[in-house]
C-alpha positions as CSV (number, residue, x, y, z in Angstrom):
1,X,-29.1,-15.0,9.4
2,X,-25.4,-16.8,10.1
3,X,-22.4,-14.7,9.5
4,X,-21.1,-16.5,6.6
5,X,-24.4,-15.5,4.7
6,X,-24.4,-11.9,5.7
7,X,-21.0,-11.8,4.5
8,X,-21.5,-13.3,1.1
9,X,-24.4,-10.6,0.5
10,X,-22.5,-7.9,1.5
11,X,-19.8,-8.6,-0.3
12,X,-21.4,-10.0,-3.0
13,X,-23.2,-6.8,-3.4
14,X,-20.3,-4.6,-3.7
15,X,-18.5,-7.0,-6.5
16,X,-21.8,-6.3,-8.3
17,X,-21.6,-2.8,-8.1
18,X,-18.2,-2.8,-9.3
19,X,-19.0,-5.0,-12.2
20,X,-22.2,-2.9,-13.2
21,X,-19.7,0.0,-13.3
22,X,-17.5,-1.3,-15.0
23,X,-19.8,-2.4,-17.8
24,X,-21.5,1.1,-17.9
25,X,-17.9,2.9,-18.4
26,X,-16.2,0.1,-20.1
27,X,-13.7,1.7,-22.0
28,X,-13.7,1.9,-26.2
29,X,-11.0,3.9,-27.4
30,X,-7.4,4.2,-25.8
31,X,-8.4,7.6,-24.9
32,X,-10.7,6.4,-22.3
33,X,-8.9,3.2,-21.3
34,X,-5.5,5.0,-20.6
35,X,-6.9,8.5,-18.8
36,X,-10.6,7.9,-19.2
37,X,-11.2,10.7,-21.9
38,X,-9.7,13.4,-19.3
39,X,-13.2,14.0,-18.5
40,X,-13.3,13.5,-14.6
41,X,-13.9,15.9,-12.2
42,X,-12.0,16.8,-9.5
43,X,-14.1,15.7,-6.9
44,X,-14.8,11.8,-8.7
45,X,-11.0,11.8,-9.3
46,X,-9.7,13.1,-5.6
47,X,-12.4,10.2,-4.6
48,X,-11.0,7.9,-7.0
49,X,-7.1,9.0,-6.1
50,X,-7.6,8.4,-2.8
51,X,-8.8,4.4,-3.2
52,X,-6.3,3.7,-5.4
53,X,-3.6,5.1,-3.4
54,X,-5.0,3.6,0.0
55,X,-4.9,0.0,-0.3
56,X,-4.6,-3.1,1.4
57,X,-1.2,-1.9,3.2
58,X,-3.2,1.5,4.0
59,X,-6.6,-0.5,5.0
60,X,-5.5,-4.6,6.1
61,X,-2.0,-4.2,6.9
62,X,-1.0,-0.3,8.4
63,X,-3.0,-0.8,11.4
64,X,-2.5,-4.3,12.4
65,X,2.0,-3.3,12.3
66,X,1.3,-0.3,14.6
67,X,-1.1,-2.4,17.0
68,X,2.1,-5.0,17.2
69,X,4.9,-2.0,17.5
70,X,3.7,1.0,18.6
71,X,5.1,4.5,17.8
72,X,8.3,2.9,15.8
73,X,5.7,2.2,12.4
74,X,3.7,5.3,12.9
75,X,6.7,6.1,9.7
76,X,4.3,4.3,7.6
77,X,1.5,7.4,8.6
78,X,4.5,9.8,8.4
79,X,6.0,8.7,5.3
80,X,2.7,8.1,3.2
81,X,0.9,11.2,3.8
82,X,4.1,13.2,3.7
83,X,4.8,11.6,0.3
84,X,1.4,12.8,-1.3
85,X,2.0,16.1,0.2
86,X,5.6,16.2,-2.1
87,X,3.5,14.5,-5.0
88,X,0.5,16.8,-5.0
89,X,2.9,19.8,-4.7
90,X,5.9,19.2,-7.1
91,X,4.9,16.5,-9.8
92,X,1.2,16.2,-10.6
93,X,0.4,19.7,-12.2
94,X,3.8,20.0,-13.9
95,X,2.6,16.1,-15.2
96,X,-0.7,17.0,-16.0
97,X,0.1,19.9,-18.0
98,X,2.7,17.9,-20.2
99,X,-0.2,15.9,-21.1
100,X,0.8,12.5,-22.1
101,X,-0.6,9.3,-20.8
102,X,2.1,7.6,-19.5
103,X,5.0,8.5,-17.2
104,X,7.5,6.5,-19.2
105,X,6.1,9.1,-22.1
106,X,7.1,11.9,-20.2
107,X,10.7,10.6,-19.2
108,X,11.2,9.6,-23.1
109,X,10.1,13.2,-24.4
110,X,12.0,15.0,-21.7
111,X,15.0,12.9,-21.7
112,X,14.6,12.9,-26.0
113,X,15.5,9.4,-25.7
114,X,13.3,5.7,-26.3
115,X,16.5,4.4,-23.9
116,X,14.6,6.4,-21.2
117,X,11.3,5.8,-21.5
118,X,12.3,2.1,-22.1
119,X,14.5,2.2,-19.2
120,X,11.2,4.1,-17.1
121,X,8.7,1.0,-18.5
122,X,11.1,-1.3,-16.5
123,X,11.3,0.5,-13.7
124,X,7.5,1.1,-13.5
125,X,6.8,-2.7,-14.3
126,X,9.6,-3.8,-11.6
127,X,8.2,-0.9,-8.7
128,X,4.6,-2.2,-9.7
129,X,4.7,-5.8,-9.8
130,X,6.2,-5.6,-6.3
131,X,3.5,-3.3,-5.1
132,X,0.4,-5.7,-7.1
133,X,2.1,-8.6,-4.7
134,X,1.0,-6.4,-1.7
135,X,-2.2,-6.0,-2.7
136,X,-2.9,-10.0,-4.0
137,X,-1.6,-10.5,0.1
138,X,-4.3,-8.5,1.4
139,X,-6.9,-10.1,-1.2
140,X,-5.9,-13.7,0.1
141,X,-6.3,-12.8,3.6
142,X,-9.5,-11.1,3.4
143,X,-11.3,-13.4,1.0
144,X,-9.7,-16.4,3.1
145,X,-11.0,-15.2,6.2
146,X,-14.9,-14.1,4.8
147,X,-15.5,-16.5,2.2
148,X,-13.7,-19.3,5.1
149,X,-11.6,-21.3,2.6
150,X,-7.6,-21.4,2.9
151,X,-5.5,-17.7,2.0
152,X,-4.4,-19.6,-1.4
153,X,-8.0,-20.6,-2.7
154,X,-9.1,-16.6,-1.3
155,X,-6.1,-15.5,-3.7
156,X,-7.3,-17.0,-6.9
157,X,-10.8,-15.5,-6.7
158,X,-9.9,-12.5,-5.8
159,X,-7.5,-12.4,-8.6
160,X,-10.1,-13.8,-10.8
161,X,-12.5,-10.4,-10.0
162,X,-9.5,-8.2,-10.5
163,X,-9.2,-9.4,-14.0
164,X,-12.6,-9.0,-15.0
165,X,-13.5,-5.9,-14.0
166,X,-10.0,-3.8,-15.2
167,X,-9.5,-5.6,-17.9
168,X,-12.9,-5.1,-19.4
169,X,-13.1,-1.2,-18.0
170,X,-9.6,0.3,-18.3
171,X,-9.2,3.9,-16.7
172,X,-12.8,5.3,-17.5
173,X,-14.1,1.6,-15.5
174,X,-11.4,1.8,-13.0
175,X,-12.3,5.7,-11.8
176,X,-15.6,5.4,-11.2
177,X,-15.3,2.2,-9.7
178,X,-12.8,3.4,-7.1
179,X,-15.2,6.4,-6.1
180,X,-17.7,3.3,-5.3
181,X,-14.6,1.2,-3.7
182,X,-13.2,4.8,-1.6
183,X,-17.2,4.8,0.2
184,X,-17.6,1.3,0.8
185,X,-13.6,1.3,2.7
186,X,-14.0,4.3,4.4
187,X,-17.6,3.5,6.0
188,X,-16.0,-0.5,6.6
189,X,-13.0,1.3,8.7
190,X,-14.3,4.6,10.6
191,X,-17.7,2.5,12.0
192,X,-16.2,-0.3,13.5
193,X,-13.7,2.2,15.1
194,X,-16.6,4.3,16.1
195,X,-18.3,1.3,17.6
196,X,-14.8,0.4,19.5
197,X,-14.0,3.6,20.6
198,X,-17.1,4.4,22.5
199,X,-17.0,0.8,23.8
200,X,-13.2,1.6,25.4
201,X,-13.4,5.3,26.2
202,X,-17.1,6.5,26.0
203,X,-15.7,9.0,23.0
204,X,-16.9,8.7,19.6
205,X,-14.4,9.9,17.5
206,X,-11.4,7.5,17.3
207,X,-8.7,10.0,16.7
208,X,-9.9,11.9,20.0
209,X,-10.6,8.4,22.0
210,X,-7.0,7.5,21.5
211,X,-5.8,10.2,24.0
212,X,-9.2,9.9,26.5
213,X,-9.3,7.9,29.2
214,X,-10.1,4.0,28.9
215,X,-13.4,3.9,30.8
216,X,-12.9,0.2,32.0
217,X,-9.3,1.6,34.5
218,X,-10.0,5.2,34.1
219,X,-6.4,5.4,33.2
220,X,-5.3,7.1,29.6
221,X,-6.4,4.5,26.9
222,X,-2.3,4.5,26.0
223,X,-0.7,4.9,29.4
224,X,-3.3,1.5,30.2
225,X,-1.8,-0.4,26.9
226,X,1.8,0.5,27.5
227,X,0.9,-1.2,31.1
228,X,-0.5,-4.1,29.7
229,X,1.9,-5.0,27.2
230,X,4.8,-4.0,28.9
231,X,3.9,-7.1,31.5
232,X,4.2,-9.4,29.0
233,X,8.0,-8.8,27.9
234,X,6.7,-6.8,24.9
235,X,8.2,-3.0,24.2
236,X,6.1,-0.5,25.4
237,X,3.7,0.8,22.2
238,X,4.3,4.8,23.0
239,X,8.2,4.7,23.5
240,X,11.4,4.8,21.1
241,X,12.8,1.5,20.6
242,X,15.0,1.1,17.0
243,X,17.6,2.7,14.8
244,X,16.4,6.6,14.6
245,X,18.6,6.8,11.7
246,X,16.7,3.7,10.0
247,X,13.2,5.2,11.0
248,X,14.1,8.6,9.0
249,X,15.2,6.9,6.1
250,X,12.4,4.9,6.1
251,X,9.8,7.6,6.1
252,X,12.1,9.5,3.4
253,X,11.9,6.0,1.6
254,X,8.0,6.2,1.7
255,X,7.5,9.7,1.2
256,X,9.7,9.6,-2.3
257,X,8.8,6.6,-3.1
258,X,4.8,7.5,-2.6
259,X,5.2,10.9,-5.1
260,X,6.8,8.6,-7.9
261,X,4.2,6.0,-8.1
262,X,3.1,5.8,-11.2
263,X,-0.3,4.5,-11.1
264,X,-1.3,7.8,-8.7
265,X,0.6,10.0,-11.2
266,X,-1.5,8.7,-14.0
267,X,-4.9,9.6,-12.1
268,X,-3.8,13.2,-12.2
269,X,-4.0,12.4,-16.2
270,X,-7.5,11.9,-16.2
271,X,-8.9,15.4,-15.3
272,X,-9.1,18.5,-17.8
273,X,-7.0,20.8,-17.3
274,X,-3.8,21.6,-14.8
275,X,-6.0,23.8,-12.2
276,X,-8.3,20.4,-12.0
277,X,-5.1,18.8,-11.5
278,X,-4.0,20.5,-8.3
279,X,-7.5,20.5,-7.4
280,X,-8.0,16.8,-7.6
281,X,-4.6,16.6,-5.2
282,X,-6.1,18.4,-2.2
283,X,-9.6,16.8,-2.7
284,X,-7.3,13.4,-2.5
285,X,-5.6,14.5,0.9
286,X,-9.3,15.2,2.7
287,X,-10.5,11.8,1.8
288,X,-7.3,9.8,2.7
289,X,-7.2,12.2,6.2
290,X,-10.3,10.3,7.2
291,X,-8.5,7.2,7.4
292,X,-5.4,8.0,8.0
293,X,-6.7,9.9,11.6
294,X,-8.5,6.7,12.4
295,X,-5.5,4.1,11.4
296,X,-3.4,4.8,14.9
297,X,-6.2,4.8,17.3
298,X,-7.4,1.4,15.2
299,X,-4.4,0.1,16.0
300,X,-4.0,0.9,19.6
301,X,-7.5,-0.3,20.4
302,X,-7.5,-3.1,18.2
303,X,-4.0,-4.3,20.2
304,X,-5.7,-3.8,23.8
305,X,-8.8,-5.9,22.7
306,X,-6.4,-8.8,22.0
307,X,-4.8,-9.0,24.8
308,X,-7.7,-8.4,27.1
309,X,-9.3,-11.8,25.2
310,X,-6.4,-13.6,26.1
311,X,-5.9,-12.4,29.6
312,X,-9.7,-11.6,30.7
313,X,-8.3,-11.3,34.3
314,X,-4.9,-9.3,33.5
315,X,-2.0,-10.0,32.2
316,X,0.4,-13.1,33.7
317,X,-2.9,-14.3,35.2
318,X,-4.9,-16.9,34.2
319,X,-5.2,-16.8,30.6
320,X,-8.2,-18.1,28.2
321,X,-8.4,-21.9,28.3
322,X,-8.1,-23.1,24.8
323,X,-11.1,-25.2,24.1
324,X,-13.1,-22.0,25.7
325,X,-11.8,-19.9,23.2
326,X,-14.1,-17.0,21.1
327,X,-16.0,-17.9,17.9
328,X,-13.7,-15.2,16.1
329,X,-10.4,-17.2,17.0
330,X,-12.0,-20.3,15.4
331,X,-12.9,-18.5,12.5
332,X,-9.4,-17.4,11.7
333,X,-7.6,-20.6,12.4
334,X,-9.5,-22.1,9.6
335,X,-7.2,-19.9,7.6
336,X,-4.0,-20.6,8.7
337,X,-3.1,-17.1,9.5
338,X,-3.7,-17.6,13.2
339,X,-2.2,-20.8,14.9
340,X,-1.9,-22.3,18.8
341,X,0.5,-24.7,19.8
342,X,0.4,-25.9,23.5
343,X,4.2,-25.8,24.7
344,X,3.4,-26.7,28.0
345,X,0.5,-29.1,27.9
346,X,-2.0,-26.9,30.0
347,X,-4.6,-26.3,27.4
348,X,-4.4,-22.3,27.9
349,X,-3.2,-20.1,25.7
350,X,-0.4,-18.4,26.5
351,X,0.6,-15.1,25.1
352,X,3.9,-13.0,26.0
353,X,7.1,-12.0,23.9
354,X,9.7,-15.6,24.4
355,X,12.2,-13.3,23.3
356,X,12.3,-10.9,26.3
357,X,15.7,-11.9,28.3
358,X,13.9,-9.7,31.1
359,X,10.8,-11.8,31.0
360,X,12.2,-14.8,31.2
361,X,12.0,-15.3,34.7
362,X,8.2,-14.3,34.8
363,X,8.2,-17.1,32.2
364,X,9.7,-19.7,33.8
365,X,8.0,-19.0,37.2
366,X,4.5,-19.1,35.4
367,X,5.7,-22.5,33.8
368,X,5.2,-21.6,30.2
369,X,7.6,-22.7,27.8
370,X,7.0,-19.7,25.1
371,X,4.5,-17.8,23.2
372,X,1.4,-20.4,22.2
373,X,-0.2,-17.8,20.3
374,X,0.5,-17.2,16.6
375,X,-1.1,-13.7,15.1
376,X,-0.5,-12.7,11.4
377,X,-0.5,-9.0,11.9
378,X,-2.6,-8.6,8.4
379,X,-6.1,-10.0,10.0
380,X,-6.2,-7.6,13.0
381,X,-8.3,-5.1,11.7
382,X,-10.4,-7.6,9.5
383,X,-10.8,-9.6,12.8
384,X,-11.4,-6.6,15.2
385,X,-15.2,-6.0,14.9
386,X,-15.6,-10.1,15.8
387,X,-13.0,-9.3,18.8
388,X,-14.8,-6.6,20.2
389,X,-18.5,-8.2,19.4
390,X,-19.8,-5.7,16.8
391,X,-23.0,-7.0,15.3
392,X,-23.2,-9.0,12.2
393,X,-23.3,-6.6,9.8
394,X,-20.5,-4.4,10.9
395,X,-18.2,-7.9,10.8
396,X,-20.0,-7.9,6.6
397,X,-19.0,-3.9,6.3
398,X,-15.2,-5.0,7.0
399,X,-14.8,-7.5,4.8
400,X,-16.1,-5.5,2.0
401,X,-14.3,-2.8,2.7
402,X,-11.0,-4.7,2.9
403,X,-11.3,-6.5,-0.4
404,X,-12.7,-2.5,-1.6
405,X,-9.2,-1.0,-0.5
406,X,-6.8,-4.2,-1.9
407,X,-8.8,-4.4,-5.6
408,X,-8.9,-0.5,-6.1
409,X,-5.4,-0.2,-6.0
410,X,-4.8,-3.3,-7.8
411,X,-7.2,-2.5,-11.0
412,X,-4.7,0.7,-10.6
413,X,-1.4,-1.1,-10.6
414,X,-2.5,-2.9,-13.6
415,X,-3.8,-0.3,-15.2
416,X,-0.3,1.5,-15.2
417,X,1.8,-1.5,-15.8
418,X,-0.7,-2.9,-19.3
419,X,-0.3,1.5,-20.5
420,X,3.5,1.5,-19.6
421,X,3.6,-1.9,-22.2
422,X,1.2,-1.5,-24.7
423,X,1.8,2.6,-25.2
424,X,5.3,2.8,-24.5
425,X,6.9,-0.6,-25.1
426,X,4.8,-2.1,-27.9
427,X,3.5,1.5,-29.3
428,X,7.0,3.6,-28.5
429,X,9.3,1.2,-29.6
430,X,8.6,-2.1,-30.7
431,X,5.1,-1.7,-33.1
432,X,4.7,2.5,-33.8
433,X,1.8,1.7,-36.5
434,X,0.1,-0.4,-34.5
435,X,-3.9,0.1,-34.6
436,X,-5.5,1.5,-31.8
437,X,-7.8,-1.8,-31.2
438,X,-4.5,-3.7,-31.2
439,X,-3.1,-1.3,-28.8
440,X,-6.2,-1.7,-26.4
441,X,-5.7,-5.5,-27.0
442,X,-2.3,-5.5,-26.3
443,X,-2.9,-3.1,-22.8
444,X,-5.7,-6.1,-22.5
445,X,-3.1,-8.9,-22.4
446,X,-0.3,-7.1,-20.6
447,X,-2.9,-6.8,-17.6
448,X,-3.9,-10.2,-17.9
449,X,-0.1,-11.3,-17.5
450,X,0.8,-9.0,-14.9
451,X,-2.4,-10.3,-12.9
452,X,-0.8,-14.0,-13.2
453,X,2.3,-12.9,-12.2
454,X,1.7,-11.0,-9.1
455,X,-0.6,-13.5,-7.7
456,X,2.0,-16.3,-8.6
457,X,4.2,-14.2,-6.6
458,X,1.6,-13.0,-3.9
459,X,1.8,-16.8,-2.9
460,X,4.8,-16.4,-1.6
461,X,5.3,-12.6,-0.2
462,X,8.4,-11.2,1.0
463,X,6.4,-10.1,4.2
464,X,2.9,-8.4,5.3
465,X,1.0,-6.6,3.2
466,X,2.3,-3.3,4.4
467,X,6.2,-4.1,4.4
468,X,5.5,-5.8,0.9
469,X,4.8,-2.7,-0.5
470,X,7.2,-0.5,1.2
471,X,9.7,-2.4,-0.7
472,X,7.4,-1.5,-4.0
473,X,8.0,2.4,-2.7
474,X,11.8,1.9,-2.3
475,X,11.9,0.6,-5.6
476,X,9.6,3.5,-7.1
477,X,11.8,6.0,-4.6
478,X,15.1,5.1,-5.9
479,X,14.4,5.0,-9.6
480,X,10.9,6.9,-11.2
481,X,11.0,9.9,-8.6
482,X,14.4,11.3,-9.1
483,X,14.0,11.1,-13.2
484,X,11.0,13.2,-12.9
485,X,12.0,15.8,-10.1
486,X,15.6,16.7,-12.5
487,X,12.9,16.1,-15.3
488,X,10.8,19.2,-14.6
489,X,13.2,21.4,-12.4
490,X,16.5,21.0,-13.7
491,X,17.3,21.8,-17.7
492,X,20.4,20.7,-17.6
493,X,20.1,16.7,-16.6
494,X,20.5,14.9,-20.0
495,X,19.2,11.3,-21.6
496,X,22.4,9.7,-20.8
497,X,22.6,11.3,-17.2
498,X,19.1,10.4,-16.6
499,X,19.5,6.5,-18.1
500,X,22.2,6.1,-15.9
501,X,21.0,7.7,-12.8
502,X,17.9,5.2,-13.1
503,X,20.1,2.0,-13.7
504,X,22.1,3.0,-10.8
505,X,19.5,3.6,-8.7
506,X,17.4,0.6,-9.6
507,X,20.2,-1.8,-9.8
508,X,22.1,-0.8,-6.3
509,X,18.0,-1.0,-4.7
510,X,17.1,-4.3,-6.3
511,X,20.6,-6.1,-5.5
512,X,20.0,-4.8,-1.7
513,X,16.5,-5.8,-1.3
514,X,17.2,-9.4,-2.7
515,X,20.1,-9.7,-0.5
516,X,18.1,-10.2,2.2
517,X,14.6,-10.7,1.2
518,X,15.7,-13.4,-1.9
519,X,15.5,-14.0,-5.3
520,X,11.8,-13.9,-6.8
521,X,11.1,-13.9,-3.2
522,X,11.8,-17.3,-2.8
523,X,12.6,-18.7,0.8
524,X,16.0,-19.7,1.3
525,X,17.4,-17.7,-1.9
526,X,19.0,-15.1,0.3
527,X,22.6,-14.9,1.1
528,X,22.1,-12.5,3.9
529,X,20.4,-12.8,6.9
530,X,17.5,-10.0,7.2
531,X,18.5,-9.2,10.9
532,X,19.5,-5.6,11.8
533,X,22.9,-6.8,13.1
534,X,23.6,-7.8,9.2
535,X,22.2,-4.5,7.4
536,X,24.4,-2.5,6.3
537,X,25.2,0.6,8.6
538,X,22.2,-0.5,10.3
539,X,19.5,0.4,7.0
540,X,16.7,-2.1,6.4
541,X,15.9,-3.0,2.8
542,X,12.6,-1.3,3.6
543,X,14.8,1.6,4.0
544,X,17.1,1.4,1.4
545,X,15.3,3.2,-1.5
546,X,15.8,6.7,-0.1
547,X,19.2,5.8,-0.6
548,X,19.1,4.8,-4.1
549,X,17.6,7.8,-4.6
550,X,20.6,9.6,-3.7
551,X,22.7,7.6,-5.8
552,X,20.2,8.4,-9.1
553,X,20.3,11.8,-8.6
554,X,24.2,11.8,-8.1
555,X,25.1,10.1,-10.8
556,X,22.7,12.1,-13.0
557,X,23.9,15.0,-12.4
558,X,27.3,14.0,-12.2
559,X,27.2,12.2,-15.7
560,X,24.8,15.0,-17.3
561,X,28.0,17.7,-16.1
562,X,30.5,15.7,-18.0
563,X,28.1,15.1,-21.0
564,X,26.1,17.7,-23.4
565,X,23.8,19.4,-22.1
566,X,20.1,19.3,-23.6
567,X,19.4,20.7,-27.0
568,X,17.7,24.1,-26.9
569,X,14.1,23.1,-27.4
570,X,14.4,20.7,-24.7
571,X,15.2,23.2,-22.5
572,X,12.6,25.6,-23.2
573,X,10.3,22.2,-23.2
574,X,11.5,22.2,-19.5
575,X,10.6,26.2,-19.0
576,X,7.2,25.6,-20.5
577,X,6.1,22.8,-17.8
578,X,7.0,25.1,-15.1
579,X,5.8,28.4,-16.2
580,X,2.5,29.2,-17.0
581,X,1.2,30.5,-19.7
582,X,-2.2,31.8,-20.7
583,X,-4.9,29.8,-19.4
584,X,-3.2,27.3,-17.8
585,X,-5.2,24.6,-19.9
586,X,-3.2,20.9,-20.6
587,X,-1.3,21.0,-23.7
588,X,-3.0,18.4,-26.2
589,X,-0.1,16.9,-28.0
């Protein structure tokens, strides 16, 4: 059986499951389509937390920017896991035990104030849309790659399953079709790297294999790639090589950014009480340890793999002559997302960073007239099973597990942004008496939308997957997580201190971001160059939402000690989230 065949049945397989799924739990009321009935255990939701929260960035994308940099983006692993930690420990049972649906609903009770949670819809819808763009990235590349058409036709039909299966399932669909979406990822990633690490190091376990000893030199497996890359002008992948005070604010960028996501906050809405609630959290952080102890060795391996295709004899030797090259480098040009262009005329492919003013004379002396080979860093760990010569069917396991990770936290992103509309812009403010079957209609239709407008805008990212949705964090960072921290631990931030703090925060992150990235994301829209010698005091816009946060909570506070402070029952409302009482069972208001 040809690859292209194994990979339609595999993948074809899991799109049925999902659909079946999502047809047996297909959601009725707006009970079940917002929080699924808050009937999930634990166990299904930790499953189902940790597929929505890892997604294409987590599973396409994470890897494939640490292969290409090194230690420098292990702040996405820092930053992400960190950020759940903070979520699972300050926000989610306080959330849970408020028991409303939405986290816009929460802001507008706390803050007594529709201003707020209208205020919170935009910043959810803004933080989310940016995120869903992310995810529509990944979709193209993986379906573009597997299915062999070009990353815009892969994009439509992945959106196109998207939209059937969350619109039609809502939350109850959604939850059980991520704990079917978490086993397929998690097998798709930890074999191949299995498979790869026993091939380079003899060791089994890829964590472990990334500090044995490559069984090809008998050197460390990471002493042997700093070596390898370090000949061909690139940084070495273990050492120190950017702004330290750009990397923390990064990571702090990620980590607050990751607890105020709303469409994780919401899974935490979904189980019965507030113990189930924490317990759901920790079951989360096991299942995303599994991939998140695999990612860096993934990376490292995957890097080494491509290099050693290139330069089968070391590198600055001979390298691969073009028309020789592997099946797997074939497969991807047909998508556009790898490309050769002979400088010199030689028919080889050369490989080395053209930007090294120390390698230039290497350069020269070998004749090549820059870098012939160019890799989108998304496809690495799609294409590093066919660059290390798995078998057929581990080459089918990745693809499925790819498209699993970008459309689980899709159906989630669109899950939160069709709530935030339906129950808390049309419901809360514009239609209060609406009937529930309009409501689920309405949450029907906002989805729908949302789905057109991310992969109108996925057609055009602002980056790889993975720095795509770092801007999504700094966006949720600088606005959502701030309101909700001074909403649960502080009684004396007010509704105007809090509206204000968000438009601050929001506005002063957006204007940054588009700066240098552009309007809509539109190429040539930007009035700044995105180079570190123009960012301000040397912060990146993927940085810049840990400072936004700053400047949400000061001018919060600030405006909430010049203003009234909270009536009285507000405050106790506060005391109540924090304290418990009795039982500990979600309030049902």
């Amino acid at each position: 059986m040809d690859q292209y065949t194994l990979n339609l049945l595999v993948v074809g397989a899991s799109f049925a499951l999902y659909i079946g799924i999502a047809v047996w739990a297909r959601a009725g009321t707006t009970s079940e389509f917002y929080a699924a009935g808050r009937g999930v255990h634990p166990v299904t939701n930790g499953m189902a937390t940790a597929a929505d929260w890892m997604s294409a960035a987590s599973f396409i994308s994470m890897a494939g920017l640490i292969a290409f940099t090194g230690y420098d983006n292990s702040s996405f692993l820092m930053g992400w896991t960190g950020g759940y930690v903070l979520l699972a420990l300050l926000l989610a049972p306080y959330l849970r035990k408020f028991g409303k649906f939405t986290v816009p609903e929460f802001i507008g009770d706390r803050f007594y104030s529709p201003t707020a949670r209208l205020v919170a819809v935009a910043c959810l819808i803004i933080a989310s849309i940016t995120y869903v763009i992310g995810q529509m990235t990944g979709v193209g590349v993986a379906f573009s790659r597997f299915l062999e058409v070009d990353n815009e036709l892969g994009l439509f039909i992945g959106a196109g399953i998207v939209f059937f299966y969350a619109v039609l399932g809502g939350m109850k669909g959604v939850t059980y079709t991520q704990v079917a979406q978490y086993c397929v990822l998690i097998m798709a990633y930890t074999v191949p790297a299995i498979f790869i690490s026993l091939q380079l190091t003899g060791v089994a376990l890829p964590p472990l294999g990334l500090f044995a000893d490559h069984a090809a030199s008998g050197v460390p497996l990471l002493e042997k790639l700093d070596l390898v890359i370090s000949d061909l002008g690139f940084n070495s992948y273990t050492g120190h090589h950017t702004n330290t005070f750009n990397m923390v604010l990064f990571t702090l960028s990620l980590m607050i950014g990751t607890a105020g996501l709303p469409h994780v906050i919401i899974r935490f809405f979904t189980v019965p009480k507030v113990a189930d609630a924490r317990w759901s959290a920790g079951w989360a952080l096991v299942f995303i340890a599994l991939l998140y102890l695999t990612a860096p060795a993934v990376g490292a391996m995957a890097r080494l793999n491509l290099v050693d295709t290139i330069y089968p004899n070391g590198p600055t030797r001979d390298s691969l002559v073009y028309a020789e090259r592997p099946d797997w480098m074939k497969n991807w040009e047909v998508t556009g997302l790898l490309k050769f262009e002979d400088k010199n005329g030689d028919g080889k492919i050369q490989y080395y960073n053209d930007k090294s003013d120390s390698f230039a004379s290497t350069a020269t002396a070998n004749g090549w007239k820059g870098s012939e080979l160019n890799v989108n860093r998304d496809i690495l760990v799609l294409a590093n099973p066919e660059i290390a010569q798995l078998p057929g069917w581990v080459i089918a396991l990745v693809a499925a597990g790819g498209l699993a990770a970008a459309l689980s936290t899709a159906a989630g992103l669109l899950l939160a942004i069709s709530s935030a509309v339906s129950h808390d812009l049309i419901k809360g403010a514009l239609n209060p008496k609406i009937s529930e079957k309009g409501e689920l209609m309405a949450a029907r239709v906002a989805m729908a939308v949302a789905i057109a407008v991310a992969t109108y805008l996925g057609l055009n990212p602002p980056g790889f997957a993975a720095q795509t949705v770092a801007l999504a964090f700094g966006l949720a960072a600088a606005s959502i997580f701030p309101a909700l921290m001074m909403g649960i631990f502080s009684k004396r931030v007010n509704n105007i201190g809090a509206v204000l703090g968000m438009l601050s925060g929001l506005i002063f992150t957006l204007v940054y971001i588009f700066s240098y990235k552009g309007w809509l994301f539109i190429p040539g829209t930007n009035f700044l160059a995105d180079t570190p010698e123009n960012w301000i005091l040397g912060i990146s816009p993927l940085s810049i939402g840990a400072v936004g946060a700053v400047i949400n909570f000061a001018v919060a506070i600030t405006v909430s000690r010049m203003t009234e402070e909270p009536p009285e029952e507000i405050q106790e409302l506060v005391e109540s989230i924090r304290v418990p009482r009795g039982a500990g069972a979600a309030t049902t208001h």
